[in-house]
SETOR-97125 format. One record per residue (C-alpha): residue number from 0; x, y, z; residue in one letter. Coordinates in Angstrom, 2 decimals, always signed. Layout:
// residues N
pos;px;py;pz;code
NUM;X;Y;Z;A
...
This chain:
// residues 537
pos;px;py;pz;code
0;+95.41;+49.42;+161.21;X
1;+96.96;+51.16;+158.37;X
2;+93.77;+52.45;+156.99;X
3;+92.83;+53.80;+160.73;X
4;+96.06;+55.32;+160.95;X
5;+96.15;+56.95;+157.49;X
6;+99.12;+54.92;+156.18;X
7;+100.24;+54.66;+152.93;X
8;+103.16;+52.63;+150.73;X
9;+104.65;+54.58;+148.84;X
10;+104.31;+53.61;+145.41;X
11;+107.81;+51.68;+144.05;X
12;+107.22;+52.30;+140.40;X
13;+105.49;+54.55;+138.23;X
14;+102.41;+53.60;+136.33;X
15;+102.50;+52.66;+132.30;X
16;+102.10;+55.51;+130.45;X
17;+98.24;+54.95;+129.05;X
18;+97.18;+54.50;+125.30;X
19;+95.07;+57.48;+125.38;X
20;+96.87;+60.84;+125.93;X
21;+95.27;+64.17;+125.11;X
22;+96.83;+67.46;+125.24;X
23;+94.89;+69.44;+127.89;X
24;+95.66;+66.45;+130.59;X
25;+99.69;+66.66;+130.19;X
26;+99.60;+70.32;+129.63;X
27;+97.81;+70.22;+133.30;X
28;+100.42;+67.57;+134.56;X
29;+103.59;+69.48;+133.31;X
30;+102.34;+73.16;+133.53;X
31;+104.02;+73.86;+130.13;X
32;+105.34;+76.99;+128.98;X
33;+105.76;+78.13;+125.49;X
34;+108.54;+80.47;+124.03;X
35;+108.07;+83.10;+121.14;X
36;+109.64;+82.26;+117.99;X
37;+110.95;+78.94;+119.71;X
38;+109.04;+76.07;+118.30;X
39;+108.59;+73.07;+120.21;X
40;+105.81;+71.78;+119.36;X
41;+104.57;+68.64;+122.08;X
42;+103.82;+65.59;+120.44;X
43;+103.19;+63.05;+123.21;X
44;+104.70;+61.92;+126.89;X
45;+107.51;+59.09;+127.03;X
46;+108.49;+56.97;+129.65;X
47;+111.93;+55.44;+131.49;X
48;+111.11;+52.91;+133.63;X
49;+115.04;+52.09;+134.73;X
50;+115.12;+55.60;+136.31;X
51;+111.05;+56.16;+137.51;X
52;+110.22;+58.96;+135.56;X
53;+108.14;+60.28;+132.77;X
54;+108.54;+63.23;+130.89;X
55;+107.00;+65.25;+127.75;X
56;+108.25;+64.21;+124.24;X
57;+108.68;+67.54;+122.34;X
58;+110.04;+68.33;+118.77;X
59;+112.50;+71.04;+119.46;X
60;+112.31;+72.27;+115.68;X
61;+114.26;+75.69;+116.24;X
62;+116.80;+74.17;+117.38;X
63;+117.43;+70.12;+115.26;X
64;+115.45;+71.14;+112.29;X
65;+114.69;+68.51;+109.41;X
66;+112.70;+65.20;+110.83;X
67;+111.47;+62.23;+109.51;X
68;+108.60;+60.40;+111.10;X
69;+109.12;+56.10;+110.54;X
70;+106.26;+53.52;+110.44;X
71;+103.98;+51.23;+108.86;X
72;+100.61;+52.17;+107.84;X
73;+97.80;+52.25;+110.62;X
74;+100.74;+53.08;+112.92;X
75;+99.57;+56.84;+113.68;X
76;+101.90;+58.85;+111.11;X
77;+99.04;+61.18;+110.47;X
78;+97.58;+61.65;+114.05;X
79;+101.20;+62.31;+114.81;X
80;+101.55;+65.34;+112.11;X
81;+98.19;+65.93;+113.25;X
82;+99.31;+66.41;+117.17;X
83;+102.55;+68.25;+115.82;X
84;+100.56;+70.71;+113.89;X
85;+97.48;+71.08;+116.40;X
86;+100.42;+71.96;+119.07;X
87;+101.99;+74.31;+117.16;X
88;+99.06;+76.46;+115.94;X
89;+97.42;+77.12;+119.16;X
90;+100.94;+77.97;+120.81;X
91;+102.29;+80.32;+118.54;X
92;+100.92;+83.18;+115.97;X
93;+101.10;+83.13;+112.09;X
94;+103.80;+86.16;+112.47;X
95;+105.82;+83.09;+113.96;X
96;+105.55;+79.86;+112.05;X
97;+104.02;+78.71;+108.59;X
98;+103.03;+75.58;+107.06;X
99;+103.17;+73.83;+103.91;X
100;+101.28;+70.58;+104.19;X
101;+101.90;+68.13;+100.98;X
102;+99.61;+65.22;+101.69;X
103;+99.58;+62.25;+99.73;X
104;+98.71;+60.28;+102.36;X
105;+94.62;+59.44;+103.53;X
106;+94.46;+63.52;+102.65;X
107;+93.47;+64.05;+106.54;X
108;+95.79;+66.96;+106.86;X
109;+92.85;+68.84;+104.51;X
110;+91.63;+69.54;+108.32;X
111;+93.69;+72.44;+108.25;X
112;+93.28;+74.55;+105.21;X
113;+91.39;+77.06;+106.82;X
114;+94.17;+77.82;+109.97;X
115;+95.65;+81.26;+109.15;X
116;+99.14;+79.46;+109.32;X
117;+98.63;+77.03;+107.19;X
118;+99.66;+78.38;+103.15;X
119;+97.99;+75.65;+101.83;X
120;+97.28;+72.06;+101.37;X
121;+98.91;+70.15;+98.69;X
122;+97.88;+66.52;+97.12;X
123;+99.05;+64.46;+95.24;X
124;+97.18;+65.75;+91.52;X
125;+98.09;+69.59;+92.27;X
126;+101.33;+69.40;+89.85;X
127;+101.36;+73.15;+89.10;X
128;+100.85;+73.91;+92.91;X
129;+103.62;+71.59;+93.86;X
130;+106.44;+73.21;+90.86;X
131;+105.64;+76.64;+92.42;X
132;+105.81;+75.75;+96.08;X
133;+109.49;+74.70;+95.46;X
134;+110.01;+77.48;+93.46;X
135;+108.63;+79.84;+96.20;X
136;+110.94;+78.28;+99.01;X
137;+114.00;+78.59;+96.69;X
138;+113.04;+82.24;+96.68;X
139;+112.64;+82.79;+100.01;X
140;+116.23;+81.06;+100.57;X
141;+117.86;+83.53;+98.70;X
142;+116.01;+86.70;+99.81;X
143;+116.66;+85.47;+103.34;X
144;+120.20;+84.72;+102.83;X
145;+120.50;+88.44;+101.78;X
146;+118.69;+89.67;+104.57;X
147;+120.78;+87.68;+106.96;X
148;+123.89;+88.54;+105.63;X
149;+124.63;+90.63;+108.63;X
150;+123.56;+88.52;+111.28;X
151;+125.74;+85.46;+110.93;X
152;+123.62;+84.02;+107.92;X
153;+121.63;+82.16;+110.51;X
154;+117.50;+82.70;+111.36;X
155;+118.06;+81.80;+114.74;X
156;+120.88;+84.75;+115.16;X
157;+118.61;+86.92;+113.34;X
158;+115.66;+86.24;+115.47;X
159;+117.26;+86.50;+118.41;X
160;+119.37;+89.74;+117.89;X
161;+116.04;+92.31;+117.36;X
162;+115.48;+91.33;+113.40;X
163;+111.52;+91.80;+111.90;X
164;+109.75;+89.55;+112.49;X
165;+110.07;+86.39;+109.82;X
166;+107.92;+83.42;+110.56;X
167;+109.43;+80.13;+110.67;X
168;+108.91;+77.79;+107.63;X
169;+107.29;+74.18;+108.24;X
170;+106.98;+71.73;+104.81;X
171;+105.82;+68.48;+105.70;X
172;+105.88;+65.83;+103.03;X
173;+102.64;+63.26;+104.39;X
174;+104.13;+59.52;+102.95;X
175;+107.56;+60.46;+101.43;X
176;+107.81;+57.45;+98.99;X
177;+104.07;+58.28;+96.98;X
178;+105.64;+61.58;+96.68;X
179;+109.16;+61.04;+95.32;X
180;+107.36;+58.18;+93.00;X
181;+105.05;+60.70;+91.61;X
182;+107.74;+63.15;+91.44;X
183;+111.04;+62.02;+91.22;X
184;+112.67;+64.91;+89.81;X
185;+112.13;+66.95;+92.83;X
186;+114.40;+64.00;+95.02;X
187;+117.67;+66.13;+94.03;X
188;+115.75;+69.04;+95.35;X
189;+114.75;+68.12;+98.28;X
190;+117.98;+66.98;+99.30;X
191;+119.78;+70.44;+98.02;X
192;+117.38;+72.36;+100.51;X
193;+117.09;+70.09;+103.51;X
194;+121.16;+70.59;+103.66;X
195;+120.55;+74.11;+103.53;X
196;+117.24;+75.15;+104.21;X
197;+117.21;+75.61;+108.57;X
198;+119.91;+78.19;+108.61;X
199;+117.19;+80.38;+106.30;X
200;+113.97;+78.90;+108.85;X
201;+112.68;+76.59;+106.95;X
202;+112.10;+73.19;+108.41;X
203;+111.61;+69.71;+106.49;X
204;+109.29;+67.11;+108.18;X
205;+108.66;+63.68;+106.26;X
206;+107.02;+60.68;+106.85;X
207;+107.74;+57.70;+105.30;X
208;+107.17;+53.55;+105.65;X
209;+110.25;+51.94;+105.96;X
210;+114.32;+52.94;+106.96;X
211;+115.61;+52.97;+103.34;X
212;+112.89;+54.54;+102.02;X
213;+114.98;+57.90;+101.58;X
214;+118.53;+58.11;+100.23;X
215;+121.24;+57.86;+102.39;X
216;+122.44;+61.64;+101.65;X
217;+119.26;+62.76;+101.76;X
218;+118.58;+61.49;+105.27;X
219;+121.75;+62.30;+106.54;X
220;+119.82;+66.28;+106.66;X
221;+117.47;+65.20;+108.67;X
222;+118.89;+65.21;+112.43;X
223;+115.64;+64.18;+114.10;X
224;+113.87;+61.03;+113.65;X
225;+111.19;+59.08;+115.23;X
226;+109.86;+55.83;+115.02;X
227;+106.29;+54.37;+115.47;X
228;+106.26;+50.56;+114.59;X
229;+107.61;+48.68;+112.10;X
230;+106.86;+45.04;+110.71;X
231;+110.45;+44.03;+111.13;X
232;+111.93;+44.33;+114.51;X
233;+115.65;+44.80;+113.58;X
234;+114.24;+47.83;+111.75;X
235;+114.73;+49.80;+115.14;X
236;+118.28;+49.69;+114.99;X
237;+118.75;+50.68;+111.86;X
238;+117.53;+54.19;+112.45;X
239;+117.84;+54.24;+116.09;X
240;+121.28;+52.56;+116.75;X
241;+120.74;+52.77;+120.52;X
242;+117.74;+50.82;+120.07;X
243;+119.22;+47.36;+120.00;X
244;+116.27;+44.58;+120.72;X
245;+114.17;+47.41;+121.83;X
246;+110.42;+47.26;+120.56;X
247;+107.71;+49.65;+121.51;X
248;+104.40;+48.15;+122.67;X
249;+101.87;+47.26;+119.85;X
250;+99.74;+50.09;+120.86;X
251;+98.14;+52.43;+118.06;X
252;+100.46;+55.51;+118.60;X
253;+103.41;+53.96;+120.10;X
254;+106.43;+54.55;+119.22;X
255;+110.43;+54.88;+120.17;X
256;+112.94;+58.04;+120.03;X
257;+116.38;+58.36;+121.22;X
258;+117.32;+60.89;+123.41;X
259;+120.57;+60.61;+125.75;X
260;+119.40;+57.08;+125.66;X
261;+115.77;+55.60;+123.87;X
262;+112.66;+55.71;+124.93;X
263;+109.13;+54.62;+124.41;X
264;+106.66;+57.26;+123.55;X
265;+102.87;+57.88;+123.34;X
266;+101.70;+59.85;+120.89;X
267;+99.35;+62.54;+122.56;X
268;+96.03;+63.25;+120.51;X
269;+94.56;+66.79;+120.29;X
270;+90.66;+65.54;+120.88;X
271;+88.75;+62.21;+120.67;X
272;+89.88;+60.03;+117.34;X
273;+85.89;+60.09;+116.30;X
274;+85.48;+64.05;+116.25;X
275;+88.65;+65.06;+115.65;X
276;+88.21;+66.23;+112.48;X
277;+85.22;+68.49;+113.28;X
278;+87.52;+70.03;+116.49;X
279;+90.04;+70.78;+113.89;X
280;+88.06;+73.07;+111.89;X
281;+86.56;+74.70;+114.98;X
282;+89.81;+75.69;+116.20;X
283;+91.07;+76.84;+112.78;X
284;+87.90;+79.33;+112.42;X
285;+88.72;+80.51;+115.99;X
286;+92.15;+81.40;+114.65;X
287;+91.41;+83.49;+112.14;X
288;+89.93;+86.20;+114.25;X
289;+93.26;+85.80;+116.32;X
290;+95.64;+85.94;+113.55;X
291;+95.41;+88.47;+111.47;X
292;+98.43;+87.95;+108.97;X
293;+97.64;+84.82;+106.86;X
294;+100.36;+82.62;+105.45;X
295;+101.24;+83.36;+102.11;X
296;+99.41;+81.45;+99.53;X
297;+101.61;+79.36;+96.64;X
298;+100.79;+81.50;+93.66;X
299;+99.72;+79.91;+90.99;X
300;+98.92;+80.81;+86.93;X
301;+95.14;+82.36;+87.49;X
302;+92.70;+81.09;+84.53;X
303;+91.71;+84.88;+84.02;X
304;+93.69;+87.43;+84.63;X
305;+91.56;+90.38;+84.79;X
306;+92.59;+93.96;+84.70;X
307;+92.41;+94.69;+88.10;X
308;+95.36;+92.14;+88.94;X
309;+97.94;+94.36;+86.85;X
310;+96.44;+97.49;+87.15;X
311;+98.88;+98.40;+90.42;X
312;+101.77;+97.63;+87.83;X
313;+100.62;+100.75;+85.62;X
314;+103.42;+103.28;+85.84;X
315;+103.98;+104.62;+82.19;X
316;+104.38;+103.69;+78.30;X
317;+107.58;+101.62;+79.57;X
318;+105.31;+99.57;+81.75;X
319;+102.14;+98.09;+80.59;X
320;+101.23;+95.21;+81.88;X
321;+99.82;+92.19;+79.52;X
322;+99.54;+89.57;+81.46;X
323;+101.68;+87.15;+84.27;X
324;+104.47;+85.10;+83.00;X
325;+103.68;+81.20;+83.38;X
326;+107.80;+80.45;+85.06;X
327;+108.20;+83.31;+87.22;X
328;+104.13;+83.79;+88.35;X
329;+105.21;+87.97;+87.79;X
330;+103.36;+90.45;+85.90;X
331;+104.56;+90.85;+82.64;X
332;+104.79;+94.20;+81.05;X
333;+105.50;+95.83;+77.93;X
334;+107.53;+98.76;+76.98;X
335;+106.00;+100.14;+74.02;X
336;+107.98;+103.40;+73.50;X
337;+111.09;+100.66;+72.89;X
338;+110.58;+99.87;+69.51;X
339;+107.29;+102.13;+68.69;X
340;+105.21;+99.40;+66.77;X
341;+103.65;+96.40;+68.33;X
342;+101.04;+94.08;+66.43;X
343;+98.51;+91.90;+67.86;X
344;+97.51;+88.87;+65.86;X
345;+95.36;+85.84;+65.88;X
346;+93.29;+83.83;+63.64;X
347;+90.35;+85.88;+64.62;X
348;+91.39;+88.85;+67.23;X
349;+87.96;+89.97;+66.73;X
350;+85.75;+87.17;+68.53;X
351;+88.32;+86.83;+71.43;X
352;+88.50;+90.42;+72.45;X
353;+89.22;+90.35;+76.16;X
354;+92.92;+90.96;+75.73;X
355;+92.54;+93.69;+73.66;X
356;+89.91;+95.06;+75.73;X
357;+92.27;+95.33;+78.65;X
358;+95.52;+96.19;+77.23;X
359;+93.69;+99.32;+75.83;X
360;+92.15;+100.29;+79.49;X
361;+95.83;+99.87;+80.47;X
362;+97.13;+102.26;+77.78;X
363;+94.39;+104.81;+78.98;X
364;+95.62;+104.52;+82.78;X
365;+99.15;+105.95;+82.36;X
366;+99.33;+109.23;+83.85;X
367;+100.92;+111.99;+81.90;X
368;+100.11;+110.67;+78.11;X
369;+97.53;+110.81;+75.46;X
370;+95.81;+108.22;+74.14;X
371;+94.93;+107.87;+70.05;X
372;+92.62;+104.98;+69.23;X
373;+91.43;+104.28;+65.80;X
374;+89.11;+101.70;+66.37;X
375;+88.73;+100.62;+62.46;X
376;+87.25;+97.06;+63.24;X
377;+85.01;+98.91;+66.18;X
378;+85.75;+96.37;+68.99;X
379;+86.63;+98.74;+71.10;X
380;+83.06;+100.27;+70.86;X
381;+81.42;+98.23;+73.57;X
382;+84.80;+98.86;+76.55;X
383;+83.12;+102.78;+76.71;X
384;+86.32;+103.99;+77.12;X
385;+85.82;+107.26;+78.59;X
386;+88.65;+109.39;+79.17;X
387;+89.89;+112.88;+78.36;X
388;+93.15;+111.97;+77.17;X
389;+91.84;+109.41;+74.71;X
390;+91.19;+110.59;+71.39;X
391;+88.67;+107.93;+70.06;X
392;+87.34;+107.48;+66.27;X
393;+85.85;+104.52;+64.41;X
394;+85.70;+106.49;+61.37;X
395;+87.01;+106.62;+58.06;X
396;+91.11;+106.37;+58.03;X
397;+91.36;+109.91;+56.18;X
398;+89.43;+111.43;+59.52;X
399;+91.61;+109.64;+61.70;X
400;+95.39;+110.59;+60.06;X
401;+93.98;+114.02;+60.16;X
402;+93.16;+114.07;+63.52;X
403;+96.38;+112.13;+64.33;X
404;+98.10;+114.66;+62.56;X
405;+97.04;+117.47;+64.44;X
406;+97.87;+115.48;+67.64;X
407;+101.44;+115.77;+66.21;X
408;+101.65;+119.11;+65.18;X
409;+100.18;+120.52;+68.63;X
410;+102.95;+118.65;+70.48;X
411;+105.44;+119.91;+68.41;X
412;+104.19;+123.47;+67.89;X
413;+104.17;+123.69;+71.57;X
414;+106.96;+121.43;+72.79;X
415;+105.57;+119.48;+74.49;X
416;+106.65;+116.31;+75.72;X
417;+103.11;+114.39;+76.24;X
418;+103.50;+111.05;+75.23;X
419;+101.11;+110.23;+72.71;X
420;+100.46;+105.93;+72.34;X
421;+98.70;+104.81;+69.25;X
422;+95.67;+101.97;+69.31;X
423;+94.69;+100.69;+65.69;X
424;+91.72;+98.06;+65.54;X
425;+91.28;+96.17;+62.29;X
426;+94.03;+97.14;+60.20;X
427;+92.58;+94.86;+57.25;X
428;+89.40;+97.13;+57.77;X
429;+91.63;+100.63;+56.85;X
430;+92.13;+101.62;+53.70;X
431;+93.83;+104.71;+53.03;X
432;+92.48;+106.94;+50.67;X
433;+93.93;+110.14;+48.82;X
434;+91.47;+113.10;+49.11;X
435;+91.99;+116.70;+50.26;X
436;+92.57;+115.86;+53.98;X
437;+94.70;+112.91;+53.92;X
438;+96.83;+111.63;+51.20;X
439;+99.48;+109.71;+50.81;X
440;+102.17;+112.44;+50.85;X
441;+100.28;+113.62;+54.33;X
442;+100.60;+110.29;+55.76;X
443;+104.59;+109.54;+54.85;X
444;+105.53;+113.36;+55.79;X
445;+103.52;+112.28;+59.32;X
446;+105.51;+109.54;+59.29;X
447;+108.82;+110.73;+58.76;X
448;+108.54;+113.38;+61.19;X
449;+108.75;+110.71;+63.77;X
450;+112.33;+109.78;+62.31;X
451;+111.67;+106.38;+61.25;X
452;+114.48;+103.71;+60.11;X
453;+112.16;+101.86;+58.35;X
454;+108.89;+102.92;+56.74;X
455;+106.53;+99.92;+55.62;X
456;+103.93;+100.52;+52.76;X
457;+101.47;+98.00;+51.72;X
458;+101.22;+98.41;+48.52;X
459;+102.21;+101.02;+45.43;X
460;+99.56;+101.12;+43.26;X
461;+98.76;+104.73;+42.50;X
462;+100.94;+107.85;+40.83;X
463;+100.67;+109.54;+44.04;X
464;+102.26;+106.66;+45.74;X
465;+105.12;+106.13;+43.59;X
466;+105.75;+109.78;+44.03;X
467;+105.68;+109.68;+47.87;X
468;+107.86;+106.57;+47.87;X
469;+110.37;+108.24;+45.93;X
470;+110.29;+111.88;+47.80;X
471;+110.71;+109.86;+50.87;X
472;+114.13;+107.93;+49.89;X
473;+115.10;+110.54;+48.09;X
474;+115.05;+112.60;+52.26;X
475;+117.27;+109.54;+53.55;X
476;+114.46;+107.34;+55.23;X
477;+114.04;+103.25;+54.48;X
478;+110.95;+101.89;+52.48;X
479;+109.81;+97.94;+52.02;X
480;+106.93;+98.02;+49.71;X
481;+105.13;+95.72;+47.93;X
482;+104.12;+96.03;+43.69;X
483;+102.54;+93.99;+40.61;X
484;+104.98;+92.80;+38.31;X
485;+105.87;+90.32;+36.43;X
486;+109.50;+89.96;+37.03;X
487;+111.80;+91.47;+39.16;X
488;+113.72;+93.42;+36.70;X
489;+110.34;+95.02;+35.59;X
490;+109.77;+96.62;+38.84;X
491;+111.22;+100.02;+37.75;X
492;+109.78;+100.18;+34.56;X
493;+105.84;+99.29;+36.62;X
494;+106.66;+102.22;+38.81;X
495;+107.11;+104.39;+35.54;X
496;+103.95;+103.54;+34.31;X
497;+101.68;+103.76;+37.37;X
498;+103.26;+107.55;+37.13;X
499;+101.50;+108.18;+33.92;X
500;+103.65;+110.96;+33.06;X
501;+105.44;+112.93;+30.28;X
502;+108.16;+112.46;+32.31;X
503;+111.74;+111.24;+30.27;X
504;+111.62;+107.47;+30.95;X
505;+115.44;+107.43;+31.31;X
506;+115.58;+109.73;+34.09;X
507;+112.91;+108.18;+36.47;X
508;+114.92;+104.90;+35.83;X
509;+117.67;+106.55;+36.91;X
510;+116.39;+107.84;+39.72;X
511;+114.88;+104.95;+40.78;X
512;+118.25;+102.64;+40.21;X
513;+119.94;+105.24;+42.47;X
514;+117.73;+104.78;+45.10;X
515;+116.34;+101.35;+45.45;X
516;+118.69;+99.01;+45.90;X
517;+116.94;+95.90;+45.99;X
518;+114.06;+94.07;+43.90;X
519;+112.30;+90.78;+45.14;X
520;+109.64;+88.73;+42.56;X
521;+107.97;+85.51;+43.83;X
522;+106.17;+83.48;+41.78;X
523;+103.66;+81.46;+42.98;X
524;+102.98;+78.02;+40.96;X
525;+100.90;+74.68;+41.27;X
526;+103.42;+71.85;+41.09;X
527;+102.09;+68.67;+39.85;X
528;+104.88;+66.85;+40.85;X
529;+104.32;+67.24;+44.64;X
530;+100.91;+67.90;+44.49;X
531;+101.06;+71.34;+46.18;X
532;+101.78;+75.17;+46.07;X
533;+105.33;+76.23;+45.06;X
534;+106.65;+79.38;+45.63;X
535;+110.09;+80.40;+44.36;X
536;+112.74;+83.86;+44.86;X
């Protein structure tokens, strides 16, 4: 009779929630509706029996920040982050949230790599990564913290009151223990910027085996947690203290979280367990034509760093760039007008000549200057540097002081205020030699019209040296020099007779006591005694 009359009981108590949950089934049953800049992501679908309901179990990470994710292995830790980050990335841009995925877990998370919100993928062997990812988030803290100086210090405020656009920050830490075993220096870290880091939008999720797992004032920053099974069943309690003799069902994915009261949960999967992986990857690709910002990469010390990296850097003399500093991961530059000499040395600059094949091109970029290379050793031959403000010469040095010279004598003649930067090659190939275009004399008067504190000189070892040495102390300008002799107090008596001159020897003495203040002699020795060379002062 009831089935002819259309009668039906109505039902006194909701079904179980089933084992298998996938997204597009409770987004269908709860019609959800997603929020910009407001992420929540949906993780699963718990249920309360005592009151006949059901509801969706979200992660309301805007708003309670910092969670850690309990259970024993094969519990569904991973399909959870999986479900949290699946959720996330198809409900909001890359403008809005970012992640930072350290796995040291099964490495499953690698499914995401490719999602334009995703920075990158961290295991357990990428040390260098890992130092710079932490040193990037401690940057971002403080850039943020002066950016939201005038909105109440807080993202949320910032966000909310018409501030650019500044994507929420998501670090999840895949199996907390393996990672503060393998790097237990970072522990103090971690628990500096989980007590700081969700006023700046940056969110901490870590999963982790067991309730002690993670210091006590480490997990006291961490205001959400949730529980999948655990071996010992007074375990519950101890991170859920509602939880009492509660257990959740011994079903893959199952878990408890406490709300106004606890609950049991499902864990909702994004696709079927056996092609999951492959779904992944689809959507990711899909993304990327949808996104168009990418999250930033972690920056990292390139293995070559080829001109075209610091080229942009390239504003004048003050600011050539030579390379990127190993700490900071910045450009490093060089101000070369600061102390006017700069050598480059190595046990063979020749067969390694990259560097110098770049930090010339760099020299040769700065607008408003003039480039001088003497390329004695010729290894700037095969660079073809072709440029009209570069003087270039791989000839003999005479040729190039002259020319050098010139340079000098333009600029001055015509005021002009040109910088002029200086590339020697080879100076072991150079040797300077006195004829009719360059001597000596022509090189130190060069020199001095630069105003020099210091002038170095090889060697003395001619007349016309000992006479440009002495002209040029004699004018008020610094020489360290280096002579043959025998003994330190024969110094000015070897300058006399390299001078071989009529000249009273009395009076060049006496010149030369005036002006040189300072004799050195080393001696140079075998010593039998310790087996070795000995050199003494």
């Amino acid at each position: 009779i009831a089935n002819k009359e259309k009668i039906e009981l109505q039902q006194l108590w909701l079904d179980s929630i089933p084992e298998d949950i996938y997204f597009d089934d409770i987004k269908k049953k709860y019609k959800i509706q997603h929020e910009e800049n407001r992420i929540i992501p949906l993780i699963g679908e718990y249920d309360d029996p005592d009151n006949q309901r059901q509801g969706l179990l979200t992660l309301p990470l805007s708003q309670e920040g910092n969670t850690v994710i309990y259970g024993i292995g094969g519990s569904g830790k991973e399909t959870m982050l999986t479900s949290l980050i699946y959720s996330t990335i198809t409900n909001h841009t890359s403008d809005e949230v970012n992640f930072y995925l350290l796995d040291f877990g099964a490495e499953t998370l690698r499914m995401f790599k490719n999602a334009p919100h995703v920075g990158d993928v961290l295991l357990s062997t990428e040390k260098e990564k890992i130092e710079n990812l932490f040193k990037m988030l401690m940057g971002i803290m403080e850039e943020r913290k002066k950016i939201f100086v005038d909105y109440n210090g807080s993202y949320e405020f910032y966000i909310s009151h018409g501030g650019k656009q500044i994507p929420t920050i998501i670090v999840i830490i895949n199996n907390y223990e393996a990672f503060i075993e393998t790097y237990e220096d970072y522990e103090d870290i971690i628990n500096q910027m989980t007590r700081d880091c969700q006023k700046y939008g940056i969110v901490f999720i870590c999963t982790t085996n067991g309730h002690n797992t993670m210091r006590y004032r480490t997990r006291q920053n961490f205001r959400q947690n949730i529980v999948l099974q655990f071996n010992d069943p007074s375990d519950y309690a101890s991170v859920l203290p509602g939880a009492r003799r509660k257990e959740p069902s011994k079903i893959f994915g199952r878990g408890l979280f406490e709300k106004e009261a606890v609950y049991e949960y499902q864990t909702a999967f994004a696709y079927k367990e056996e092609k999951i992986t492959d779904y992944i990857k689809v959507i990711c690709k899909k993304l990327q034509n949808i996104c168009p910002n990418k999250a930033k990469r972690i920056p990292i010390l390139p293995e070559v760093v080829t001109e075209e990296t610091v080229a942009h850097r390239i504003g004048n003399i003050r600011t050539i760039p030579v390379g990127i500093e190993k700490e900071s991961l910045e450009i490093s530059t060089l101000d070369i007008s600061s102390l006017g000499i700069y050598s480059i040395t190595g046990d063979d600059v020749a067969s390694n000549p990259a560097f110098i094949h770049g930090f010339a091109k760099n020299i040769t970029r700065v607008p408003n200057s003039q480039v001088f290379i003497l390329d004695a050793s010729t290894i700037l031959e095969e660079v073809g540097i072709n440029n009209e403000k570069v003087v270039y010469g791989k000839g003999s040095c005479s040729d190039a002081i002259a020319k050098l010279s010139k340079i000098f004598e333009e600029k001055e003649a015509n005021n002009n205020n040109l910088e002029v930067s200086t590339i020697i090659t080879g100076i072991h190939d150079i040797t300077p030699k006195t004829n009719n275009v360059a001597s000596y004399s022509d090189v130190l008067v060069t020199c001095m019209r630069q105003n020099p504190k210091w002038i170095l000189l090889s060697e003395v070892r001619s007349a016309e040296a000992v006479s440009a040495v002495r002209n040029s102390i004699s004018s008020g300008h610094n020489i360290l020099s280096t002579i043959h002799a025998d003994k330190a107090s024969a110094i000015p008596y070897r300058l006399y007779s390299l001078m071989e001159t009529d000249l009273d020897v009395n009076q060049f003495l006496s010149t030369i006591y005036r002006y040189i203040q300072l004799g050195v002699h080393i001696k140079a020795f075998y010593s039998k005694q310790y087996g070795k060379f000995h050199r003494e002062l």
